[in-house]
C-alpha positions as CSV (number, residue, x, y, z in Angstrom):
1,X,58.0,312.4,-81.0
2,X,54.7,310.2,-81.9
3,X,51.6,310.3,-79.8
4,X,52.3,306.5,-78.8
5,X,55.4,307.2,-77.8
6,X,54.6,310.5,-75.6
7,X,51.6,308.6,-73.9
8,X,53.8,305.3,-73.3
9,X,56.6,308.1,-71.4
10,X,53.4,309.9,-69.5
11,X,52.2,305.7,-68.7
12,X,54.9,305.4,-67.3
13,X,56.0,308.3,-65.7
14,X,52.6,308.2,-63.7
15,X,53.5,304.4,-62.7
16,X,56.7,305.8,-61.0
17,X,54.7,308.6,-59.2
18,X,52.0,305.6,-58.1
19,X,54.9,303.0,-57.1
20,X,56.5,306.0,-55.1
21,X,53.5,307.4,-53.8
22,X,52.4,303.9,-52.4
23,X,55.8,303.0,-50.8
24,X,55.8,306.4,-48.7
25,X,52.3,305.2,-47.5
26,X,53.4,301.6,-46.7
27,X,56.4,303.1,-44.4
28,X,54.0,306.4,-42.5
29,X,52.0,303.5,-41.5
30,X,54.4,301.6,-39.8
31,X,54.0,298.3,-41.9
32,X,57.9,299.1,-43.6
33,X,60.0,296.4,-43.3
34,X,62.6,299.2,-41.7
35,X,60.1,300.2,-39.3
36,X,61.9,304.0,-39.9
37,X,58.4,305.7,-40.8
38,X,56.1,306.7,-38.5
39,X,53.9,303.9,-36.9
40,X,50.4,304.9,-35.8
41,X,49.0,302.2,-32.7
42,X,45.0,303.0,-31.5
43,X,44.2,301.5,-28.3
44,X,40.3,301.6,-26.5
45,X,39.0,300.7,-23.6
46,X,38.9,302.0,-20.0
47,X,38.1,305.3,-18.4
48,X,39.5,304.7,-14.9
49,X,42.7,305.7,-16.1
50,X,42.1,307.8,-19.3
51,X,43.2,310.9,-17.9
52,X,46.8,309.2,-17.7
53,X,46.9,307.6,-20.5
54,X,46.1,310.7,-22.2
55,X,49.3,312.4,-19.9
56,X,51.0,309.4,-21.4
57,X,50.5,309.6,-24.9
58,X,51.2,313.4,-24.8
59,X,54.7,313.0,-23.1
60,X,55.3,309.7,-25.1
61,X,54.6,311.7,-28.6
62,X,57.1,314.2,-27.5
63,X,59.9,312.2,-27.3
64,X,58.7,310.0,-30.4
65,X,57.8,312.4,-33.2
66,X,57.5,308.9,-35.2
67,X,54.9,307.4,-33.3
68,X,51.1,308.1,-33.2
69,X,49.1,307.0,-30.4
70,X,45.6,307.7,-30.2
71,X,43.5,306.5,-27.0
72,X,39.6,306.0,-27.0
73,X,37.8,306.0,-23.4
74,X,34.6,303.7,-24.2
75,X,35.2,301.7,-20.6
76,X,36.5,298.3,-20.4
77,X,34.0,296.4,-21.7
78,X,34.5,298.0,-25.0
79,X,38.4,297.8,-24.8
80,X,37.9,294.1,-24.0
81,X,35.3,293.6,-27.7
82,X,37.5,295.8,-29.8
83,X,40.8,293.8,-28.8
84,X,38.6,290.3,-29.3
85,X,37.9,291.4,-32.7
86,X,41.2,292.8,-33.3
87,X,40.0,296.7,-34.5
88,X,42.9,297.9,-31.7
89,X,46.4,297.4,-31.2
90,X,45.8,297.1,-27.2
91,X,42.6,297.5,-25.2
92,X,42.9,298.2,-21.5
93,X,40.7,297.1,-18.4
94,X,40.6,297.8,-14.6
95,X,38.8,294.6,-14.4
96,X,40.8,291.5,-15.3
97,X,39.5,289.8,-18.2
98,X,37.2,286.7,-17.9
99,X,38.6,283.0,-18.2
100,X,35.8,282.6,-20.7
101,X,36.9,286.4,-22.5
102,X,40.3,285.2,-22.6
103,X,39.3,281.6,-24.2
104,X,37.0,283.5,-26.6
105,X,39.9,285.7,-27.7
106,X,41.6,284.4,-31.1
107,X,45.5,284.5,-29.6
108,X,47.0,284.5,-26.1
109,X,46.3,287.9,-24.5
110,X,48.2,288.8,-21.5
111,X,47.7,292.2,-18.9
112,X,50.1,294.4,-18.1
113,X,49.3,296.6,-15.0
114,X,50.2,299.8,-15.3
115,X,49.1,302.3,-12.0
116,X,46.6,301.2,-9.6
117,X,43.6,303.7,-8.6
118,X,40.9,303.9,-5.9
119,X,36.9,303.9,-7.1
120,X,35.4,307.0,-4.9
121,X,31.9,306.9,-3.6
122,X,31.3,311.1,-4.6
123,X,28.0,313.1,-3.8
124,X,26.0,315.9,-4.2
125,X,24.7,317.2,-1.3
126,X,23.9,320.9,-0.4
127,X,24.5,322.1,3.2
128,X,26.9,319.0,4.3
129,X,30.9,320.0,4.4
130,X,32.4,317.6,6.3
131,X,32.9,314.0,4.0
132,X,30.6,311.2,4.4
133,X,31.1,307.8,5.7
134,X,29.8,304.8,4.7
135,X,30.2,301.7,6.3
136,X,29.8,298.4,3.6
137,X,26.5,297.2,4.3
138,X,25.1,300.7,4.2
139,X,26.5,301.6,1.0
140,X,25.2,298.1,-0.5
141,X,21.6,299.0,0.9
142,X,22.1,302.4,-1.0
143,X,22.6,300.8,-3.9
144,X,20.3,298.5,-3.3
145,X,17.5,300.9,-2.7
146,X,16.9,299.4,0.1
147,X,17.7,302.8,1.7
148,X,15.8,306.0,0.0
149,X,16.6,308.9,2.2
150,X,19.5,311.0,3.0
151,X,18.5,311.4,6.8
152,X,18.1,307.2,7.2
153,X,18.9,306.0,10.5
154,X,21.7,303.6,8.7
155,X,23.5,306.8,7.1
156,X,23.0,308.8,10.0
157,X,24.7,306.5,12.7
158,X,27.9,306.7,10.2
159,X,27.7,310.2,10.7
160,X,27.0,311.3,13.8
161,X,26.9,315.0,14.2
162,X,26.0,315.6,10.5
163,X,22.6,317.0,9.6
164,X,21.3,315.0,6.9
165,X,18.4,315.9,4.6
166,X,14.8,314.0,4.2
167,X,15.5,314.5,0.6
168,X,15.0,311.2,-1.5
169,X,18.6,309.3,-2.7
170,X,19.0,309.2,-6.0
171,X,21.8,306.4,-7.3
172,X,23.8,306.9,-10.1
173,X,25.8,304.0,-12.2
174,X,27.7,303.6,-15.1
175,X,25.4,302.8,-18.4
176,X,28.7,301.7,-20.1
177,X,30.1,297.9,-20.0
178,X,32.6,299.7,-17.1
179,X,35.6,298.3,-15.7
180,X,34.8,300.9,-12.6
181,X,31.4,298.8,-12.3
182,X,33.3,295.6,-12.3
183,X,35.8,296.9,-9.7
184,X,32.6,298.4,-7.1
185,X,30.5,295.9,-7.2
186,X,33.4,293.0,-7.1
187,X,33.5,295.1,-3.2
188,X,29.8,295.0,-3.3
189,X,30.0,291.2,-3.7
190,X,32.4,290.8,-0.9
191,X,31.1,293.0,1.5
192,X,27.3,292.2,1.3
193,X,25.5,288.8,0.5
194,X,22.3,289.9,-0.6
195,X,24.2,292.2,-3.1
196,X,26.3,289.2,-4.5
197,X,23.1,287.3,-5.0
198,X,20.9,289.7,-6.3
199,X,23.2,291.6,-8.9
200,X,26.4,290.1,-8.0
201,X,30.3,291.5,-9.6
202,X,30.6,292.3,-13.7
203,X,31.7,295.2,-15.9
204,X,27.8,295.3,-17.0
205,X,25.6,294.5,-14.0
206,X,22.0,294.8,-13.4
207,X,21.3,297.8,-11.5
208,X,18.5,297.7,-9.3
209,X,18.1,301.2,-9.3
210,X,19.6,304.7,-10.8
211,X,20.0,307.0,-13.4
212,X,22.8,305.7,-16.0
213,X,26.1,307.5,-17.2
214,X,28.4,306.8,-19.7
215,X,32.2,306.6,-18.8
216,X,33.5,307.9,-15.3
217,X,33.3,311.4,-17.3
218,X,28.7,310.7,-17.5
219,X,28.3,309.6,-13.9
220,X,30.4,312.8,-12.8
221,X,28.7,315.1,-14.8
222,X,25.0,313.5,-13.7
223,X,26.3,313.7,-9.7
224,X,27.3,317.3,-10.4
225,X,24.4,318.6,-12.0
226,X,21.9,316.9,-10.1
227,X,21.1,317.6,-6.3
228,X,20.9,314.6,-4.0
229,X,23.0,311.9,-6.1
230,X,25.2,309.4,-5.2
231,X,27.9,307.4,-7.3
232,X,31.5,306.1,-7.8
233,X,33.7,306.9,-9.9
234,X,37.3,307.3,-10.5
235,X,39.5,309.8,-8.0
236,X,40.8,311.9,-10.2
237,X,37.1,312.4,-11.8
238,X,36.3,313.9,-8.1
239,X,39.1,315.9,-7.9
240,X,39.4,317.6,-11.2
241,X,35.6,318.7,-10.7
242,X,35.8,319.8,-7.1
243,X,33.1,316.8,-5.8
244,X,33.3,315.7,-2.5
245,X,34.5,312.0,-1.1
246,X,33.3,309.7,1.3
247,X,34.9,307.8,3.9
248,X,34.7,304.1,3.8
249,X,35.4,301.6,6.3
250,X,37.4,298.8,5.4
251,X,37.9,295.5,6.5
252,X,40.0,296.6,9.6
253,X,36.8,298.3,11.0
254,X,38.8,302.0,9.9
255,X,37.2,304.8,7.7
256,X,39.7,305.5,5.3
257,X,40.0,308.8,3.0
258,X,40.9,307.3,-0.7
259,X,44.4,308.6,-1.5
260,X,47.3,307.0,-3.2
261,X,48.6,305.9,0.2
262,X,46.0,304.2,0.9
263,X,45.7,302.5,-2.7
264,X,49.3,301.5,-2.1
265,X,48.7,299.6,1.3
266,X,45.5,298.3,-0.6
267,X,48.0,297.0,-3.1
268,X,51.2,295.7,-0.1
269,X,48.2,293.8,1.5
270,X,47.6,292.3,-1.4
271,X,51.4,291.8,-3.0
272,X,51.5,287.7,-2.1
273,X,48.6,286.7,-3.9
274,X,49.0,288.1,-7.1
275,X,48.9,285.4,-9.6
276,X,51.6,284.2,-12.3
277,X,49.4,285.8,-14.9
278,X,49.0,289.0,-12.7
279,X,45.1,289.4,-12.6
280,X,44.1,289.7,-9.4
281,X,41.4,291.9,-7.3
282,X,42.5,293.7,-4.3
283,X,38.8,294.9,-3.2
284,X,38.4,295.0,0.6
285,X,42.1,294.0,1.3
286,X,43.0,293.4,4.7
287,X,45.3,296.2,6.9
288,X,44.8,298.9,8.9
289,X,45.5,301.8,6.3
290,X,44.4,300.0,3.5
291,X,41.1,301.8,1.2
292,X,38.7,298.7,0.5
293,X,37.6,300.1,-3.3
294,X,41.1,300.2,-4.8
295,X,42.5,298.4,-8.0
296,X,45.0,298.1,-10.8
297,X,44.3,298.4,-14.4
298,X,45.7,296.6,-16.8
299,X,46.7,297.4,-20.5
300,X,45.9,294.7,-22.5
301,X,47.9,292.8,-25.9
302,X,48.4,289.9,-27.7
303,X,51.3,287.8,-27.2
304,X,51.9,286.8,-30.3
305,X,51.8,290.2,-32.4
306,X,50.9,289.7,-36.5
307,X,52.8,293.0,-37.5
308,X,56.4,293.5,-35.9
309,X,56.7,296.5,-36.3
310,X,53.7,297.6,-34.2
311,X,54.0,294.9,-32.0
312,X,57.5,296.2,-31.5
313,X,56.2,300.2,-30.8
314,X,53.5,298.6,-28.2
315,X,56.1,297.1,-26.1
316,X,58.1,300.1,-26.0
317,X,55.4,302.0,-25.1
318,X,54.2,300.0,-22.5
319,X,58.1,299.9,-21.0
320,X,58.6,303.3,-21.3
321,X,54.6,303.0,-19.1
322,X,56.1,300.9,-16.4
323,X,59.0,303.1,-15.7
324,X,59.2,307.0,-17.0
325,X,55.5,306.7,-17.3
326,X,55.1,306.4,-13.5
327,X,56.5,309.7,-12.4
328,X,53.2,311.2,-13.8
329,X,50.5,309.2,-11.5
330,X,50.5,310.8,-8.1
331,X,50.2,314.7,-9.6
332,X,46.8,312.6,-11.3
333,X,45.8,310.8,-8.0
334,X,47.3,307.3,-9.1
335,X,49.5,305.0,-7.1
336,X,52.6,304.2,-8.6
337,X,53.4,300.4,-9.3
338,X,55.3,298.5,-6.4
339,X,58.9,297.4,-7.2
340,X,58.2,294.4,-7.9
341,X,55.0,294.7,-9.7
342,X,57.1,296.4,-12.1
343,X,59.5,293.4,-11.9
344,X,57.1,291.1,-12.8
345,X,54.8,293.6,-15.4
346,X,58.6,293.5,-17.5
347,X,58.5,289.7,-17.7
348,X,55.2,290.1,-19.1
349,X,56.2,292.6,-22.0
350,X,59.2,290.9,-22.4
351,X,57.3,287.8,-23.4
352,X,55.8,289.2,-25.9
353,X,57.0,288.4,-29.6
354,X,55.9,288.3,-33.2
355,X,57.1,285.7,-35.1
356,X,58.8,283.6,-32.5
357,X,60.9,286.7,-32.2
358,X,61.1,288.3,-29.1
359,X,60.3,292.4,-29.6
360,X,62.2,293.5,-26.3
361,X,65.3,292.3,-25.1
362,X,66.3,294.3,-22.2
């Protein structure tokens, strides 16, 4: 056999190994026509409910052996950015994204809610046992500044019967563009006037005072390790590290303990205004049970999805979410969705299509 010949068969021998080689890679990444291969989706955004998701995608992937979902927890804000410029295939919020975020966004992005969760006001504070209470306008002047000492008059007629220390308050926040931020100081912004004119409601707000961490996972670690610090974060954050819980009083003049009951009749109170588009706040609801810092959080996509075959594992995902998913919030101190939240989260994911093809159908 000539040389020309042997190096034309070894051409194109190589050319089949490339051609073959490239095809395996187009259908692992999900971008097959057949959709058959394994489809990897990366969503980003909020903390608040990370521990779940991560609960999630575990449980999901076990039942899916084709599908890799990986979750980053860089707060809302970020989830928000990333899903703007299109690095994810879903970003997720507590806070309801922004008239102005949505307009910015390059395609029709709508929220899904998925569990609902209670911001806790958590503390560290040696020689007190029993919990806290705040009432609003206390915990505004807090974090405010306006009140710098433990043993204040303001804190102390909360707690009658509780000896409080002279030691100086020190605040802590998020330092993250924080869906948990958004959700507190929307209650701030309700509860208190001088707050909502002075720093006002946002995912990145202008703190008056306070050392800064980043995620719910930095501001617990900074109230844990330091003596004398105050700050909210999400309940399962206060559980999982053994931090204690304040009381708040809510709108009915009751201090209530934050639990999933009392996220729920946060949520009942709220059930007849939530909007078509299902972004709604449900901060200092109204009802004797109900806990004033509570909220839903939302998983975030695009209506209109470029790849099918993605768009088509997202809405699974998110179904599967709404209704096996659920089982797994209480044992992680979330509140299930209402009935007919759920009812009304399906005829969100059902809208969704690529195409002009609808992705699910029942």
């Amino acid at each position: 056999m000539s040389v020309s010949k042997r190096s034309f068969q070894l051409v194109a021998w190589v050319s089949a190994v490339l051609l073959l080689l490239a095809a395996i890679a187009c259908n692992n990444n999900g971008s097959g026509g057949s959709g058959s291969g394994s489809v990897s989706l990366q969503g980003a955004g909020a903390s608040f409910p990370a521990p779940l998701y991560q609960k999630w995608l575990s449980e999901y992937g076990n039942l899916h052996s084709n599908m890799k979902i990986d979750y980053q927890s860089i707060g809302s804000g970020g989830g928000i950015k990333q899903l703007k410029e299109q690095t994810v295939d879903f970003g997720a919020s507590d806070a309801p994204m922004s008239d102005a975020d949505l307009k910015a966004a390059p395609g029709e992005i709508i929220h899904v809610p998925t569990v609902l969760g209670a911001v806790v006001i958590t503390y560290n504070l040696e020689g007190v046992k029993q919990p806290l209470r705040f009432s609003p306008e206390v915990l505004a002047d807090v974090f405010l500044g306006k009140i710098k000492k433990w043993n204040d008059p303001k804190i102390a007629a909360d707690n009658s019967g509780v000896t409080l220390p002279a030691s100086d308050i020190t605040v802590v926040h998020r330092s993250d563009s924080s869906g948990t931020s958004a959700v507190f100081t929307d209650y701030l912004s309700k509860v208190s006037p001088e707050w909502k004119e002075k720093v006002g409601a946002g995912v990145s707000p202008s703190w008056p005072i306070g050392l800064g961490g980043k995620g719910n996972e930095g501001v617990t670690g900074q109230v844990k390790n330091t003596p004398n610090t105050i700050g909210y974060i999400e309940l399962v954050y206060a559980v999982k590290n053994n931090l204690p819980v304040a009381e708040i009083k809510n709108a009915s003049g009751a201090f209530i303990t934050p639990s999933i009951d009392a996220v729920t009749a946060a949520a009942a109170a709220s059930a007849a205004s939530m909007p078509d588009d299902l972004r709604i706040s449900i901060t200092n609801a109204t009802g004797p049970q109900a806990y004033p810092i509570s909220s839903y959080t939302y998983i975030l996509v695009y209506k209109d999805q470029k790849d099918a075959v993605k768009g088509k594992a997202v809405v699974d995902f998110l179904w599967w979410g709404i209704h096996d998913g659920q089982s797994f919030a209480k044992p992680l101190q979330y509140a299930p969705l209402p009935a007919d939240i759920v009812q009304r989260a399906e005829a969100k994911i059902k809208s969704v299509t690529s195409g002009g093809s609808t992705l699910r159908q029942n």
